[in-house]
N, C-alpha and C positions, 0 to 999 in steps of 0.2 A: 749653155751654161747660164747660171743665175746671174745679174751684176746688176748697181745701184745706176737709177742714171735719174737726173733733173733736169724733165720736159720744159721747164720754165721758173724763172725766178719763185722761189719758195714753195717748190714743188719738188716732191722727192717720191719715184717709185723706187719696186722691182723687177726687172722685166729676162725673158728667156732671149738668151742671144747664139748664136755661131758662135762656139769659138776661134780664136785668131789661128791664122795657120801658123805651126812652127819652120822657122828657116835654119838654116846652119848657123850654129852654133847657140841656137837657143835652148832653152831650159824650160819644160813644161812642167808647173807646180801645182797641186791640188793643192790651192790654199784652205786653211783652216782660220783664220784669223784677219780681219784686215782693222788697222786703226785710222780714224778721223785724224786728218791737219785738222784745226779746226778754223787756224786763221783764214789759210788758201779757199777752203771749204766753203767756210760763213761769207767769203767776199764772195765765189761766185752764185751759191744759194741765192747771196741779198743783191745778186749782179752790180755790183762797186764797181764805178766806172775804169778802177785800175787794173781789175780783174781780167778784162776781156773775156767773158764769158759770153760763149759762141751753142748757143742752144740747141738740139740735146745736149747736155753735157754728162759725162762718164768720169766721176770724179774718184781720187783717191791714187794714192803711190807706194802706203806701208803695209805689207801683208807678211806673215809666214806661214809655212805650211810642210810639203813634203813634194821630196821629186817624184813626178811619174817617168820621167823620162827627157834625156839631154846629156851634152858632151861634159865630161866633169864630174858627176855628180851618181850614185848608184842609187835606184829605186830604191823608193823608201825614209833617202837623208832628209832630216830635217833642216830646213833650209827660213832665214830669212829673204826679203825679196824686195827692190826698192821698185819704184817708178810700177807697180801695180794697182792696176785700178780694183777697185770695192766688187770682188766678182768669184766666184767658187772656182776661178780657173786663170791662172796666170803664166803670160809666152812672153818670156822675156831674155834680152842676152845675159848671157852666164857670167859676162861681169857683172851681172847686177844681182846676183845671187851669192849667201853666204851660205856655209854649214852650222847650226847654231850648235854652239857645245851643251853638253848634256846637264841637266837641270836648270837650263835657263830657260824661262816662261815664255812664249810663243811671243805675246803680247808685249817684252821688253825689247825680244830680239826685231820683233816688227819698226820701230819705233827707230831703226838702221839710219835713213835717211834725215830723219829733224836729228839727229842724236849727232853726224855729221856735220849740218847746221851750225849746233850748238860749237859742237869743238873746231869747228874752223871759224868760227869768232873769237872763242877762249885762246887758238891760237894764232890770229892774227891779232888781237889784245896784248900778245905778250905777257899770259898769265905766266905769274911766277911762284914757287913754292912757298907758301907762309903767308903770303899777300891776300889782303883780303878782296871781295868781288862784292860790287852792287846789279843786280839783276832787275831791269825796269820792266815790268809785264809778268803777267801770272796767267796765261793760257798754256796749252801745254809746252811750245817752245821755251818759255821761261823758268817752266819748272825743270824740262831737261836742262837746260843753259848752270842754273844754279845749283842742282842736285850733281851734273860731272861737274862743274868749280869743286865743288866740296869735294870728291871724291881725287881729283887732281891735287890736293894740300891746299884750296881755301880753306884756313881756321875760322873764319866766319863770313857768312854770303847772307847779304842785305836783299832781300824781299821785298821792292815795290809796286803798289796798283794804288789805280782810283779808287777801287771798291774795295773793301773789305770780302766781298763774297768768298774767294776764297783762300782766306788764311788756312784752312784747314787741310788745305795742303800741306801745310810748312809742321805736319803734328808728329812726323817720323824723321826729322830733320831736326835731332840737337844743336845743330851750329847754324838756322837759320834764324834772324830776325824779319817780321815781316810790319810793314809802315806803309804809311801812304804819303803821298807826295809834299817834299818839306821837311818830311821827320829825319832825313836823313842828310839834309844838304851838305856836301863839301865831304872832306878827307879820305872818299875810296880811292885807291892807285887806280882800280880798274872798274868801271861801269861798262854793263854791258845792256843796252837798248832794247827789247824783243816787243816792243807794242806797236810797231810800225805804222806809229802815225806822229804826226807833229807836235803834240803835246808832249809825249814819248819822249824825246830827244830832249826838249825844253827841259825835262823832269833828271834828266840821265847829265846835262850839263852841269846841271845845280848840284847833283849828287858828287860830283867828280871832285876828285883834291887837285887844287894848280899844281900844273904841269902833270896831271894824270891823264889816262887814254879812254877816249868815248869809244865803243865801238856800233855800228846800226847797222843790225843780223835781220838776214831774210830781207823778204821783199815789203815793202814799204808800200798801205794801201793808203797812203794822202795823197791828192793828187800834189797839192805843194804844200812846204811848210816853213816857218820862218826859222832863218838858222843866222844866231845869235854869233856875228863873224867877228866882231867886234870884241864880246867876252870869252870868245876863242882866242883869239890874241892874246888878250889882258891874262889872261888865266893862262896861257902856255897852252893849253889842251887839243890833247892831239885826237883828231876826229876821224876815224879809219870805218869802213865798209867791210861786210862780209857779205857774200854771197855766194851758194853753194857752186855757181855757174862759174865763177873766176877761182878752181879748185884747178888744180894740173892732177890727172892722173895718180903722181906716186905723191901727191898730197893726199886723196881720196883713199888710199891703200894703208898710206900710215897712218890715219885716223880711223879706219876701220878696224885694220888689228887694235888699235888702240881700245878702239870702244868694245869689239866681242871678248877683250881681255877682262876689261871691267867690269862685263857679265859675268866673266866664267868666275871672276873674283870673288861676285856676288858685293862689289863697291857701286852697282849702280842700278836701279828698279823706277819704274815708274808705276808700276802695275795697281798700287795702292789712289792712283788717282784715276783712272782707268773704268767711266761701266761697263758692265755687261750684257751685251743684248742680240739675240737670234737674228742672222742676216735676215731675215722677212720682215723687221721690224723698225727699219732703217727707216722710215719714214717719222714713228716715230723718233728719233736718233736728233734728225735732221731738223726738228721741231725745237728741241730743247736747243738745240744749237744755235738757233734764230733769237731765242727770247729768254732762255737759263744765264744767269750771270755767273752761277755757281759753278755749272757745268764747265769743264774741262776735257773732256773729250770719251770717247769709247771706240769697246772692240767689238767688232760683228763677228759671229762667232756662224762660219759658215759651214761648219763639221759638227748642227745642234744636233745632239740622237735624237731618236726618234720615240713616241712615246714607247712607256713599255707593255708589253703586249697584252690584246682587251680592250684596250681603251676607246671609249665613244668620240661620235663625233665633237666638235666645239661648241662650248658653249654660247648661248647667245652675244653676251656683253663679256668683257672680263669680269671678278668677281672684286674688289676694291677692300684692300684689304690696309690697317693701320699696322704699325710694328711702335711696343712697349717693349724697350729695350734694344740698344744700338753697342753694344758692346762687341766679345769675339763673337757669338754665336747670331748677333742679331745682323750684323752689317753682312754675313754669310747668308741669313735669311734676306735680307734687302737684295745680294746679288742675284739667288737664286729667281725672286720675284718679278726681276727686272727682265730675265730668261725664261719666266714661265708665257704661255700664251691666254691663258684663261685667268691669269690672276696680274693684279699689279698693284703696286706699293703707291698709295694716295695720303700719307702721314704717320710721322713717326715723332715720337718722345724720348728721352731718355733724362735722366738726374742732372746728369751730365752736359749743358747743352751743347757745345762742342762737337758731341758724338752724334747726336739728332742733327745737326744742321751738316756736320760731313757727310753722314747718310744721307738726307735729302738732298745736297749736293751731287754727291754721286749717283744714284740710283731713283732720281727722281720723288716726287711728293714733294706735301708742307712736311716742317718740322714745328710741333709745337710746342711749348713752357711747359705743358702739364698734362696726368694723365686724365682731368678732365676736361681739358679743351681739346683733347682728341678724341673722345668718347664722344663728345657733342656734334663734332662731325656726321654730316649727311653721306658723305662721302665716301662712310667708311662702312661697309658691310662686316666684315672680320678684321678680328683683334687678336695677334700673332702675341704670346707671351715671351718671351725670352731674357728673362730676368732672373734672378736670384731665387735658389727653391722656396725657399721662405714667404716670398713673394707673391706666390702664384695663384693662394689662396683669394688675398684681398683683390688681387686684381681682374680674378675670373669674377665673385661675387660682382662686381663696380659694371664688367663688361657685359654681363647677362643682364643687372638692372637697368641698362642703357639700348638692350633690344640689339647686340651684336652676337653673331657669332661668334667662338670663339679654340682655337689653334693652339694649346700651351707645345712648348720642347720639352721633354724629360726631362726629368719624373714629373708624375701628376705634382706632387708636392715634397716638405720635407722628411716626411713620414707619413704614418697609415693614418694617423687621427684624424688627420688636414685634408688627405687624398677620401677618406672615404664621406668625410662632408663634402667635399668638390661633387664627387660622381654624383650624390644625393641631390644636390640642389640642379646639376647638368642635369639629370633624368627628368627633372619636375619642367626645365625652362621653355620646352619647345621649341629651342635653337639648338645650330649642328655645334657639336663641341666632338674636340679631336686631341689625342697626343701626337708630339712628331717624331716618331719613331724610322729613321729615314731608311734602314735594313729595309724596311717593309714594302717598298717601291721598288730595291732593286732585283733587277731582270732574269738576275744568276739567283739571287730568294726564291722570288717568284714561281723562277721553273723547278728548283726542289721540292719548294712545295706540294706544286704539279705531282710528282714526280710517284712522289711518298703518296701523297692521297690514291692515285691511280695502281698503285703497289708494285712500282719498277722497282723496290727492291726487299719486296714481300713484309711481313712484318718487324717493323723496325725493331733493332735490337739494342743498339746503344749511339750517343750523340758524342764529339767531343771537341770543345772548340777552345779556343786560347787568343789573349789579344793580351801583345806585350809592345808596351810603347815608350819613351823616354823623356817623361817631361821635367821643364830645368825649374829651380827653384825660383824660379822670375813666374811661372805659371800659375802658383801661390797667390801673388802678390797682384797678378796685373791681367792674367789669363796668356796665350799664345801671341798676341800680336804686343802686349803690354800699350795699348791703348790707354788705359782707364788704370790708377792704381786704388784697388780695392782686395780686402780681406777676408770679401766669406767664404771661399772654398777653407778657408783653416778654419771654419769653425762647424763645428758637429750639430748645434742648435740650428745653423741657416742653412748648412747644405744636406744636414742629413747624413754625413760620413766622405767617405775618401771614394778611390776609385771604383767601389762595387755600384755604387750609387750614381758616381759621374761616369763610366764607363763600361763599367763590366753588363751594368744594367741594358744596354741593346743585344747581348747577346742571349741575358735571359729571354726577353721581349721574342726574339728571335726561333730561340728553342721551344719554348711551348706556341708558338704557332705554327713551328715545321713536326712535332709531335700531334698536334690539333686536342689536345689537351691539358686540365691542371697535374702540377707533380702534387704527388701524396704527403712528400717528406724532404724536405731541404737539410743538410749537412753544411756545414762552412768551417775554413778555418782562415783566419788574418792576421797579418803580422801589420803594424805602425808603417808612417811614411818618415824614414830617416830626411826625407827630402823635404816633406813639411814639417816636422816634426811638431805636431800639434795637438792635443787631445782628441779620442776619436779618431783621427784622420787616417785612416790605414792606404796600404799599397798593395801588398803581395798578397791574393784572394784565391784563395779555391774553393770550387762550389761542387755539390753534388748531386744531382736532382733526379729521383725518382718518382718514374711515370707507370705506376703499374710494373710490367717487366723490363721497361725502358731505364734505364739508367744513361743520364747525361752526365757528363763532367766539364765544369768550366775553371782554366785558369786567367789569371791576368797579375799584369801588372805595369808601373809607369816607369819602374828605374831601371829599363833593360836598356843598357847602351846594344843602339842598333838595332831596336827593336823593330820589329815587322810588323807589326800593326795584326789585323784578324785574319784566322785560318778555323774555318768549322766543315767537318763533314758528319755525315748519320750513314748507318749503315744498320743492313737487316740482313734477311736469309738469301734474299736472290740478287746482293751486289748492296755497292754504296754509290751514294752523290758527296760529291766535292764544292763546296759553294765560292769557295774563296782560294787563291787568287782567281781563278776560272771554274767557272761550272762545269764540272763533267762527271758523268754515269757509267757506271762500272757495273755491269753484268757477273753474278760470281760463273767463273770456268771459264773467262775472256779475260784478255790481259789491256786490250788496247780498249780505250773508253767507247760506248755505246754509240750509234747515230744520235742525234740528235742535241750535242752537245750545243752547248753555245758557243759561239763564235766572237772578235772583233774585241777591241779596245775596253778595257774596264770601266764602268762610268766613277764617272769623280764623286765627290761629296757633295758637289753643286749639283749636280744632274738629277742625284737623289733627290734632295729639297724642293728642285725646279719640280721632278713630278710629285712630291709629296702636294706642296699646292695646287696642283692642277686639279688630282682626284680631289685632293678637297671642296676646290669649286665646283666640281664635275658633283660632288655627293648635293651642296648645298643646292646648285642647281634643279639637278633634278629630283633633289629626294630620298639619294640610297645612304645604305648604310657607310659612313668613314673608314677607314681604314683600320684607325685604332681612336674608339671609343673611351670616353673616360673610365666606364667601367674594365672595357676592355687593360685598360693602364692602372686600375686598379690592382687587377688580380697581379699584372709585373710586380707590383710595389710591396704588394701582397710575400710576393719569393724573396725580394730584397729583402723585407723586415724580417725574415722569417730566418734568412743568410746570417743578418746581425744578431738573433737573437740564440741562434744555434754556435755562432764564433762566442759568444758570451759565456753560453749556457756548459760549454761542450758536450751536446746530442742533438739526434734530431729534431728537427719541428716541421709542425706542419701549416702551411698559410693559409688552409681554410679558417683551419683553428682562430686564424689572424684574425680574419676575413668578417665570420662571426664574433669577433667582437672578445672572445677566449684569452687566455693567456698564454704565454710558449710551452 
């Protein structure tokens, strides 16, 4: 098995080990996930003489994953898992194993043991409902510590650190204040200590209202510290210890159900503070740990797929890439980046600074003021767009004249006039410029592709796909995470329209690359977004694109409660492919799908992106052609305007027409 171990102070590999024998009554887990402590971690990394770090060390305790096999548990459960070390393979007793209920995130349910931590301080504190909490420390124990406060009926949980670094934790937390030491002195009933050191304590007494209760969670790395016995007195205050180790049993039990309730509630997440990075990469991990103030901790992610199929060996260096734009799509880009191996995130901007400094927090880089002091950068080979369609124009023109590569997300821009000066001035610059079309990487694409070119299923006859989804009128206003509250998806001038344009547009992308040519004649009809309700802005889309004798049809939309997200398959004379939810190949005169289907786990939205980057460094490297060229993103843009202009017009149109310059 693969597992993390540190040969020596501030040294971190990964090396192949035996796995541990299983005895009776243990529980064998293919971990997929394992999280940094980062306090326990960084003491024996920096070998702190309270640490007792005894070298080699095999560090690590929070992991989840799946059973392969043990008493309890049926192949397959997903399981959280404490007391595992950082390793693709965990034998542990099966009390130390939970079942994580269904849609809770691997990486919240990991997180078992400090989450324990936390609420056997909150309840040896004697938190009470309506009372409010002071939380001294902001690594990750203190974010869990204050994040269950709140969740348990603190109406407000006071936020303290020495550094400011990271407030940006406290950005999805309405009822948190976050201060630094002083700001807060006196009046909380309950202060809870998580900095385990002497200053800590000193900062957690000041905080406390007389006759309210200290408590000092987890293990304490000062060797000694002075404790204020006098204003202990004076003040009433009562000074209580927690530690996971003076836990009885059916204290352990009742704080557990307590905490997987709070999951399944979806009243408790850490996940938003959490990077993301490939078990093989744990070295770096272990770096930022030492020397990031920002840093808060990460998940190793030791079930990374593998590339998808084709792919060359690695690149030399990774490829260093800046991200313009930290909002929903960009901080998705930053994780993916963080998970790629040939590329990584060296600086990032956004309007917002907030957002640029939470990203570089999490996922590593600078963050800088502006998008010219990131362009100035040496550091920065490619320039990742992810901003506002409106946007994309002036910001590709800034990146090309600064000698960067450059990466935009869909659409090239807000319309044809914008995108086909993009492509014009891309063609002339002599750098790789790319849209991020993320269909185009995955594995189940890929192989229809395949599939249809090779003629498994003779000449294609007709395409039809559908993506219906359900976004809330807060998506308008803020996007999906509501991060950021900004207004241009409502407007037709900056994003170019509604869901054909934000959405529907990968499927077009999609279909004329699995047909391997342009449609003749686009058809459309749209109905308004009752949900945005905004000029322009539409929802309910149907498209109809003909390719020769190919006729595709696409519908969509965002207000389908319960919506299922994308379903497309193509079909000819000798069978169809299936792309979505799973790839498979149908033979016509057979019922059960072909050899050679795909197999295994869907890749996520992040896997996509992780290899969209890759092949991009992989092209910049050595030279080849990108996935999806700007021209290549043209002619997409090309069928969208052509969709608008046909919903407009009511008839067909065709996007060459566009293309050349014509009218509808």
């Amino acid at each position: 098995m693969r597992q993390v171990v540190l040969p020596g102070p501030g040294r971190c590999e990964i090396v192949e080990r035996d796995e541990p024998p299983g005895g009776p009554g243990h529980v064998v887990v293919d971990v997929g996930v394992s999280v940094l402590s980062p306090g326990t971690e960084r003491a024996i990394l920096l070998d702190r003489p309270t640490a007792g770090s005894r070298f080699p060390e095999f560090p690590g305790y929070m992991a989840a994953g799946t059973v392969r096999g043990g008493p309890g548990f049926a192949p397959g459960t997903r399981v959280a898992v404490r007391r595992a070390r950082h390793a693709d393979t965990a034998v542990v007793p099966a009390r130390h194993v939970r079942a994580v209920p269904d849609r809770v995130a691997p990486a919240d349910a990991a997180v078992w043991q400090l989450a324990l931590t936390a609420l056997h301080g909150l309840d040896t504190g004697g938190q009470l409902a309506g009372e409010p909490v002071t939380v001294i420390g902001q690594g990750l124990l203190g974010v869990i510590t204050r994040r269950l406060a709140s969740a348990l009926g603190a109406p407000r949980v006071r936020a303290v650190a020495a550094s400011t670094a990271r407030t940006w934790t406290c950005r999805t937390e309405p009822s948190t204040v976050f201060g630094e030491p002083g700001q807060f002195d006196g009046g909380t009933p309950l202060v809870v200590d998580a900095t385990d050191s002497g200053p800590g304590l000193a900062v957690a007494i000041a905080a406390a209202a007389d006759g309210g209760r200290v408590v000092l969670l987890g293990s304490p790395r000062a060797e000694q510290a002075d404790v204020p016995l006098q204003q202990l007195h004076d003040r009433r205050i009562d000074l209580r210890g927690a530690h996971v180790s003076g836990m009885t049993e059916a204290d352990e039990d009742r704080l557990t159900d307590l905490f997987f309730s709070l999951l399944e509630q979806r009243r408790f997440t850490v996940r938003d503070v959490l990077a993301d990075y490939p078990a093989h990469r744990a070295p770096e991990v272990y770096r930022r740990l030492a020397d990031d103030r920002a840093f808060v901790s990460a998940v190793l992610h030791w079930d990374t797929p593998p590339p998808a199929p084709g792919w060359p060996a690695l690149v030399a260096r990774p490829l260093r890439f800046g991200l313009l734009g930290c909002g929903d799509i960009g901080i998705e880009d930053a994780r993916a980046l963080a998970a790629a191996d040939e590329a990584e995130l060296t600086a990032c901007h956004d309007p917002v600074a907030e957002l640029a400094e939470e990203t570089a927090a999490r996922f590593g880089g600078a963050w800088e003021t502006s998008v010219s002091a990131l362009l100035a950068r040496p550091d920065v080979d490619v320039v990742v767009v992810a901003t506002p369609h409106d946007t994309h124009e002036p910001l590709l023109t800034r990146a090309l004249a600064a000698g960067k590569h450059v990466l935009l997300e869909k659409p090239v821009a807000q319309d044809l006039v914008s995108a086909r000066r993009m492509a014009d001035l891309a063609e002339g610059s002599g750098l790789r410029t790319g849209v991020l079309f993320p269909t185009r990487t995955d594995p189940r694409f890929r192989q229809a592709v395949a599939a249809v070119a090779a003629g498994e299923i003779g000449d294609p006859l007709g395409v039809a796909t559908t993506y219906f989804t359900d976004k809330p009128v807060a998506y308008f206003l803020g996007g999906i995470s509501g991060r950021v509250s900004t207004t241009w998806r409502l407007s037709k001038e900056r994003a170019g329209g509604g869901f054909l344009i934000m959405n529907l547009i990968h499927q077009i992308d999609a279909v004329r690359a699995l047909i391997g040519r342009e449609p003749d004649r686009v058809y459309a009809e749209t109905a308004p977004s009752a949900t945005a309700a905004a000029p322009g802005i539409e929802d309910v889309v149907s498209v109809v694109l003909r390719f020769g004798s190919v006729v595709a049809t696409l519908v969509g939309s965002a207000s389908v409660a319960g919506g299922r997200g994308m379903r497309t398959r193509v079909w000819g004379e000798k069978g169809e492919v299936r792309l979505t939810p799973d790839y498979e190949l149908t033979r016509r005169g057979t019922s059960d799908p072909a050899e050679g289907a795909a197999t295994g786990a869907a890749p996520t939205a992040i896997d996509l992106r992780t290899w969209a980057f890759t092949r991009f460094a992989r092209a910049v490297d050595e030279g080849t052609p990108v996935d999806v060229s700007l021209a290549d993103g043209l002619c997409t843009q090309a069928v969208v305007e052509a969709a608008y202009a046909s919903a407009r017009l009511g008839r067909a149109v065709s996007p060459a027409r566009l293309l050349e310059g014509g009218t509808p």
